[in-house]
C-alpha positions as CSV (number, residue, x, y, z in Angstrom):
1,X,-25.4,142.7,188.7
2,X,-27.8,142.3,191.5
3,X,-29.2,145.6,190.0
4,X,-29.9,144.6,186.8
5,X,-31.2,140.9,188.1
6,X,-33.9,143.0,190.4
7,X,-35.0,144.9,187.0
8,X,-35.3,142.1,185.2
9,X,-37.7,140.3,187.8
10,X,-39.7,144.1,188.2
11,X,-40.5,143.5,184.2
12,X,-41.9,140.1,185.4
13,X,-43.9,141.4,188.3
14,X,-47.0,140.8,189.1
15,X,-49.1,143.7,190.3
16,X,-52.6,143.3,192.2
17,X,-53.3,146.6,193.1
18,X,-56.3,148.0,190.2
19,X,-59.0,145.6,190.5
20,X,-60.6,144.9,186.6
21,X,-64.4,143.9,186.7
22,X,-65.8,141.1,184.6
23,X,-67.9,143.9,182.8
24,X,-64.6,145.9,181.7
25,X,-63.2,142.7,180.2
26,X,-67.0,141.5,178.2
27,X,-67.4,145.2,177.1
28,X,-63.9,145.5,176.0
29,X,-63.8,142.3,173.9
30,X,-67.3,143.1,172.5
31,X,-66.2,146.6,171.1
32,X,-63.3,145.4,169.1
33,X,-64.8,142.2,167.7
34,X,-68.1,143.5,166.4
35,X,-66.7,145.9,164.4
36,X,-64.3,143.7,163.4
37,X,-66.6,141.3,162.6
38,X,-68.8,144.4,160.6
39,X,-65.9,145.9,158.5
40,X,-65.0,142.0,157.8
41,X,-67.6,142.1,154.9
42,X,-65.7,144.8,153.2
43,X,-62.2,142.8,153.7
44,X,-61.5,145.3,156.3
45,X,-61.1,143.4,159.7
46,X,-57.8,144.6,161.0
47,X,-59.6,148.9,160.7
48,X,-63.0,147.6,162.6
49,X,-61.0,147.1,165.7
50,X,-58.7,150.4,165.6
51,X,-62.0,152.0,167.3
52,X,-62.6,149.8,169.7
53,X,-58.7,149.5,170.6
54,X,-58.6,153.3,171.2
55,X,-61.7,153.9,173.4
56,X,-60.8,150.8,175.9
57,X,-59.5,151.9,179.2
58,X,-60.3,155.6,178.1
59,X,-63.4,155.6,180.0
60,X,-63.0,157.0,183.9
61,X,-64.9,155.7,186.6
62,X,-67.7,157.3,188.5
63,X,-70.3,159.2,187.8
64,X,-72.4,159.1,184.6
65,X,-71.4,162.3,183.7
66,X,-68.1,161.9,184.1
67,X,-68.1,158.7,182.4
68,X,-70.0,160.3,179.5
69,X,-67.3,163.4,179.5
70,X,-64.6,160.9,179.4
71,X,-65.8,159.1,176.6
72,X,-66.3,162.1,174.7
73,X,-63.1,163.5,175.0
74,X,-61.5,160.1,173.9
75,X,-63.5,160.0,171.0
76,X,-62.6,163.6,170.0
77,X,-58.7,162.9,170.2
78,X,-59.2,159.7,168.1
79,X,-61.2,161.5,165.3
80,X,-58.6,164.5,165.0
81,X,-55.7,162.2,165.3
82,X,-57.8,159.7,162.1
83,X,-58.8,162.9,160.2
84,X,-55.5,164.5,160.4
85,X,-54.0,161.3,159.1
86,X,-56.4,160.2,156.5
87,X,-55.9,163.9,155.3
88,X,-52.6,163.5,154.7
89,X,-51.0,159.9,154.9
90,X,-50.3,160.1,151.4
91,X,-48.6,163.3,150.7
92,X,-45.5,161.2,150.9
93,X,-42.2,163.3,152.7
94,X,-44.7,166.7,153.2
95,X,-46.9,163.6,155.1
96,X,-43.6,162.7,156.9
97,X,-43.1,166.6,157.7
98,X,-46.0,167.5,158.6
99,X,-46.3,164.5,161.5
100,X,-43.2,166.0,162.8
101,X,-44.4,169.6,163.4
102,X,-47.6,168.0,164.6
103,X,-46.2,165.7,167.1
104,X,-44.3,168.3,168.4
105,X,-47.2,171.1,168.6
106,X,-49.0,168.0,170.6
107,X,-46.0,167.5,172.4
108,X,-45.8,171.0,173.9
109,X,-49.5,170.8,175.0
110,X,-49.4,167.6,176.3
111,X,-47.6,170.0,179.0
112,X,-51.2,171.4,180.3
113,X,-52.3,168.7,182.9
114,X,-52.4,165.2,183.7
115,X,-55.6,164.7,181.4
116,X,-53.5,166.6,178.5
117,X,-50.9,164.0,178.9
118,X,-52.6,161.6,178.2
119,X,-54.3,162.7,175.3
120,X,-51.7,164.2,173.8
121,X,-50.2,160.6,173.7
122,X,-53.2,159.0,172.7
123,X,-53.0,161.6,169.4
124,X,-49.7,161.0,168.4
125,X,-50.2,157.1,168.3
126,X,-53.2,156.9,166.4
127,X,-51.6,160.0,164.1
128,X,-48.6,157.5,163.9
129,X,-50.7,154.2,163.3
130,X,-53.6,155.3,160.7
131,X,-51.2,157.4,159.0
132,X,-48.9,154.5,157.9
133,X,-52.2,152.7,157.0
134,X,-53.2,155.2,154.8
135,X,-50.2,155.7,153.3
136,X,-49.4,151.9,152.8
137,X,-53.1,150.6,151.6
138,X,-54.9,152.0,148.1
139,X,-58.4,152.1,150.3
140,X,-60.1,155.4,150.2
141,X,-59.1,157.2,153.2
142,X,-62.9,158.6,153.9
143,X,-63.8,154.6,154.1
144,X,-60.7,154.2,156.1
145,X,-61.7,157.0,158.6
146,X,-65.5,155.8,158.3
147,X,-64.5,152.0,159.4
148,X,-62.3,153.6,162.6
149,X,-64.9,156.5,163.5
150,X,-67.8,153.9,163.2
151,X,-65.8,151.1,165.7
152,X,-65.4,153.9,168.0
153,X,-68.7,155.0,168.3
154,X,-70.1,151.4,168.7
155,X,-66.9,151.2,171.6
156,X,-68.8,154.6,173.2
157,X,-72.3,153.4,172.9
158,X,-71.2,149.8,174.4
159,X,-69.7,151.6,177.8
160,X,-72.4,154.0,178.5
161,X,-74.7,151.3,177.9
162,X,-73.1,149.3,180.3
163,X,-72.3,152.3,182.8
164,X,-76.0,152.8,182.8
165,X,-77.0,149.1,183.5
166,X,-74.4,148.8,186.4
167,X,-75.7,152.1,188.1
168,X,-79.5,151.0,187.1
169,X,-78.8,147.5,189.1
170,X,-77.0,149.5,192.4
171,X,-79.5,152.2,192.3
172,X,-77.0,154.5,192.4
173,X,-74.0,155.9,190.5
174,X,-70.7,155.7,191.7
175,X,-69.8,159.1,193.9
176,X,-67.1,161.1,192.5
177,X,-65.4,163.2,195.0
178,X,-64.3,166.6,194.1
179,X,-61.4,168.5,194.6
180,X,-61.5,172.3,195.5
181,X,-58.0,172.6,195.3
182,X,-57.9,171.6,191.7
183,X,-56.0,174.1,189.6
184,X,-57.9,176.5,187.4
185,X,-57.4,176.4,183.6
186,X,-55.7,180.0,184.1
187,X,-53.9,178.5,186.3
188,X,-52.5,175.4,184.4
189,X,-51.9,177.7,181.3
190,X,-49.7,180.0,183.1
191,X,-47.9,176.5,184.5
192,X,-47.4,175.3,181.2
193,X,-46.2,179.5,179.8
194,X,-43.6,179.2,182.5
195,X,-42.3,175.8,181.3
196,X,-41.4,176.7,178.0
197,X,-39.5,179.6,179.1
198,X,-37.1,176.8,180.0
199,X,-34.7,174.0,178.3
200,X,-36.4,171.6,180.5
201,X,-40.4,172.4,179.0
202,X,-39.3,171.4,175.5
203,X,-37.5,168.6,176.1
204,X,-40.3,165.7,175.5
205,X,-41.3,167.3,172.5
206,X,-37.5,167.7,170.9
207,X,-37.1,163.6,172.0
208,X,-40.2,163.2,170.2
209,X,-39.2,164.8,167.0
210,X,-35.5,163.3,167.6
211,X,-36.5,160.1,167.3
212,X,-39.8,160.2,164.7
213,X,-37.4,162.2,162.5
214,X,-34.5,159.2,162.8
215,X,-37.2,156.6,161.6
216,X,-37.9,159.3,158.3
217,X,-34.4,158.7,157.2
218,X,-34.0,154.8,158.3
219,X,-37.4,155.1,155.8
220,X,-35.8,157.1,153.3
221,X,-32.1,154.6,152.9
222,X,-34.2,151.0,153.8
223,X,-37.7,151.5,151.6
224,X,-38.1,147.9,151.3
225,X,-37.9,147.6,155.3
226,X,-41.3,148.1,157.4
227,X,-40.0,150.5,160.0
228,X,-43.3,151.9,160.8
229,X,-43.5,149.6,163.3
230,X,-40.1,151.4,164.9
231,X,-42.7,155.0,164.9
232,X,-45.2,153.3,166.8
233,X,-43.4,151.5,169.4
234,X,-40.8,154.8,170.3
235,X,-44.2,156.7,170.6
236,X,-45.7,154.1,173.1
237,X,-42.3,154.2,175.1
238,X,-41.4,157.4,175.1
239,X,-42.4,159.0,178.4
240,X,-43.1,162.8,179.2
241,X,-39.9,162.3,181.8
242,X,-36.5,160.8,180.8
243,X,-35.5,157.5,182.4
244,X,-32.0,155.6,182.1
245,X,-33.3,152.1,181.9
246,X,-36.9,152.4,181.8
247,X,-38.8,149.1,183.0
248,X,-41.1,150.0,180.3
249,X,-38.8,149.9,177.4
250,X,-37.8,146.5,178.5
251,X,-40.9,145.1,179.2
252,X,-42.1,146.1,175.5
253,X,-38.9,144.6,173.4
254,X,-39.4,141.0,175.7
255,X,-43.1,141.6,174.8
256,X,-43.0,142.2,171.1
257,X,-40.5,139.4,170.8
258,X,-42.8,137.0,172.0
259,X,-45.7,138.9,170.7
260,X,-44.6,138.8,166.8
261,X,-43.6,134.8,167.2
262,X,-47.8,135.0,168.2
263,X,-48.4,137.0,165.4
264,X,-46.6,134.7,163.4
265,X,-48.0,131.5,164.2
266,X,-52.0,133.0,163.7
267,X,-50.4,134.2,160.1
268,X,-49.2,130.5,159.5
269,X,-52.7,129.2,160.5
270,X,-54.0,131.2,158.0
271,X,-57.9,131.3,160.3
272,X,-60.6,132.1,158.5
273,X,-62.5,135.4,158.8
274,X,-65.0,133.9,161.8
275,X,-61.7,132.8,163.7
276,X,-60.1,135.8,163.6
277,X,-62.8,137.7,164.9
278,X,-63.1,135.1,167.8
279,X,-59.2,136.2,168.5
280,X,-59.7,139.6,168.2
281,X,-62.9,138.8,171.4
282,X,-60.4,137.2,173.2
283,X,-57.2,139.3,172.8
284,X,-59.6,142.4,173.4
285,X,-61.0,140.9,176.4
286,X,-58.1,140.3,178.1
287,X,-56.2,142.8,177.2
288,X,-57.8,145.4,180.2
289,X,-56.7,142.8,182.8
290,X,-53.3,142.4,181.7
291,X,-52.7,145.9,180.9
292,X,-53.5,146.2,185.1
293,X,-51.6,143.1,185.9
294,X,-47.8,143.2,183.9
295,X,-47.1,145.7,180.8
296,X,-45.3,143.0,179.3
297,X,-47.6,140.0,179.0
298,X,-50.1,143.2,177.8
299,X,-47.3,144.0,174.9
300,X,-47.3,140.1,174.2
301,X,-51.1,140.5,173.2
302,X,-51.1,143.8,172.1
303,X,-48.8,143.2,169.4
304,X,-50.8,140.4,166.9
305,X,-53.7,143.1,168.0
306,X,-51.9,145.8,166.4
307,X,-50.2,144.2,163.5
308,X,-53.6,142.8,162.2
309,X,-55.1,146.7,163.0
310,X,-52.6,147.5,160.6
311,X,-53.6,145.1,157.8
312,X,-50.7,142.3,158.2
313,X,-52.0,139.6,160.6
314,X,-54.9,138.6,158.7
315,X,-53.4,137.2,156.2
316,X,-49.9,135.1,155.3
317,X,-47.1,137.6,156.5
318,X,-43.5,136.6,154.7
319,X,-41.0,136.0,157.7
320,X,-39.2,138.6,156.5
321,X,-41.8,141.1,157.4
322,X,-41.6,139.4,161.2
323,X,-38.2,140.0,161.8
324,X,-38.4,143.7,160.6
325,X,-40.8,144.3,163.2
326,X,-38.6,142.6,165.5
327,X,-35.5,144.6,164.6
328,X,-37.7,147.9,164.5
329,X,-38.6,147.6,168.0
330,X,-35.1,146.3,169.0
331,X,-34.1,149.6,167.1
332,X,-36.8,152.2,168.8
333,X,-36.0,150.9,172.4
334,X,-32.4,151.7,171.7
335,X,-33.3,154.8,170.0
336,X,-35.3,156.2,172.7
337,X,-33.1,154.9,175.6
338,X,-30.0,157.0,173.7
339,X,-32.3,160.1,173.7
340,X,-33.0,159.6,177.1
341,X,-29.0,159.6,178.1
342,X,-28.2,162.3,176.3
343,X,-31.3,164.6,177.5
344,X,-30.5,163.4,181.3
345,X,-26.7,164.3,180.8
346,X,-27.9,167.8,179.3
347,X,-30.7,168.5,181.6
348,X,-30.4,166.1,184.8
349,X,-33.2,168.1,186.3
350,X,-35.7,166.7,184.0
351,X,-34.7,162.8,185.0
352,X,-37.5,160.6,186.6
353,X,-37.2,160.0,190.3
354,X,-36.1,156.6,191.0
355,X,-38.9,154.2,192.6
């Protein structure tokens, strides 16, 4: 009991430790709502801030050329992931196959470094997200990869622009220290070879597919049910290590909970275009700060954020539609938490350490 009371109050925690800067939050909020505001003309709000959604908090901190590098590679992993999914979002079950052996190839390379990780994560969602756009919406994929591409550049442009003017004003840029025991890419390759040798270095890719394949047959028996929303939240919480009870998992179900309830209400009010942008400014601007502060107030604004990226917030949404999204991420967290036991039973080695 006391167990489960203590993980309870973590999801509730408070943390202090990354400090966010007024300029992250302005330069965030601006880089989802102008777009937004731009693709608003063309009835396209919810795709303007997909761009500017991806590129926030991708940016490292330091030099400029680091930052610039940092940017870059973002932006790369968000135009293969859109490309790859505008190509093929509507090839019907070859689409659903082929985002299976994708997410599994970027799976297995996610397995090269830290920064691979990341990316590789980035990828699948945005393969996950524009692909059920495309495949749900009768807009011409090009102008739907245009609209995302175009945010994200403007998202780019914004943070150098910014990087440039803080390091103008201290007259310097922001040392980066390097690391001369940092592993060579020979080095990292031959680390990830030896992985796959074993059980245990294809295990996040065969959850992956597990679980992405489960919501392609909930798809296939419920085709009147919205359970893309179950693909996207299992990608966002499943981890590269196996946990029991992570405090992720249920920091996201309180947080889409009360997010779609938020969702819900901006639906009812039915805001004009203006209004929404000014929501999409102030969800974007906070989001950096909460994302540093508690995962589950983040998930709270995340999710209106991501349901109007995905074309259903801007407009009345049946309360039908809310409670699917609310029993597809009730049905992902216990998805991926079953995966998880099973893997840990099979492989214990590959359990997270307990913090």
């Amino acid at each position: 009991m006391e167990k489960t009371l203590n993980h309870v109050a973590g999801a509730f925690r408070w943390s202090t430790e990354k400090k966010v800067t007024a300029i992250e939050i302005a330069v965030s909020a601006l880089s989802m709502a102008v777009p937004a505001l731009l693709a608003a003309r063309g009835h396209h709000t919810g795709l303007g801030l997909i761009g500017g959604m991806a590129m926030s908090g991708t940016v490292a901190h330091g030099r400029l050329r680091a930052q610039a590098a940092s940017a870059g590679a973002a932006l790369l992993v968000l135009m293969l992931a859109a490309a790859l999914a505008c190509a093929l979002g509507r090839l019907g079950d070859a689409w659903q196959i082929g985002l299976l052996l994708i997410a599994a190839l970027a799976g297995v390379t996610g397995g090269f470094d830290r920064a691979m990780v990341a990316a590789s994560m980035r990828f699948i969602f945005y393969l996950v997200m524009v692909g059920g756009i495309v495949s749900a919406t009768t807009a011409d994929p090009l102008l739907i990869f245009a609209v995302i591409i175009g945010g994200a550049l403007f998202a780019v442009v914004l943070h150098m622009a910014m990087a440039v003017l803080v390091a103008h004003t201290r007259g310097h840029a922001s040392e980066e220290t390097e690391d001369d025991r940092k592993p060579t890419t020979r080095q990292r390759f031959n680390r990830l070879r030896r992985s796959l040798v074993e059980p245990a270095g294809w295990q996040y890719p065969v959850r992956l597919v597990s679980c992405l394949s489960a919501v392609s047959l909930i798809r296939l028996f419920f085709p009147d049910h919205d359970v893309h929303w179950a693909a996207l939240t299992l990608v966002l919480l499943i981890e590269r290590r196996p946990e029991r009870l992570p405090l992720k998992t249920t920091q996201r179900v309180i947080g889409v909970l009360f997010g779609v309830c938020c969702a819900g209400l901006l639906s009812f009010l039915a805001l004009p275009i203006w209004a929404d942008v000014l929501v999409v400014a102030a969800l974007g601007g906070i989001r950096p700060f909460l994302r540093a502060r508690n995962y589950l107030i983040y998930s709270i604004v995340m999710t209106p954020l991501m349901m109007m990226a995905m074309g259903t917030a801007d407009h009345a949404v049946p309360a039908s539609a809310l409670l699917d999204r609310l029993f597809a991420t009730v049905f992902a967290a216990c998805l991926v938490l079953l995966v998880n036991q099973a893997t840990i039973y099979l492989l214990p080695q590959t359990a997270a350490p307990k913090t």
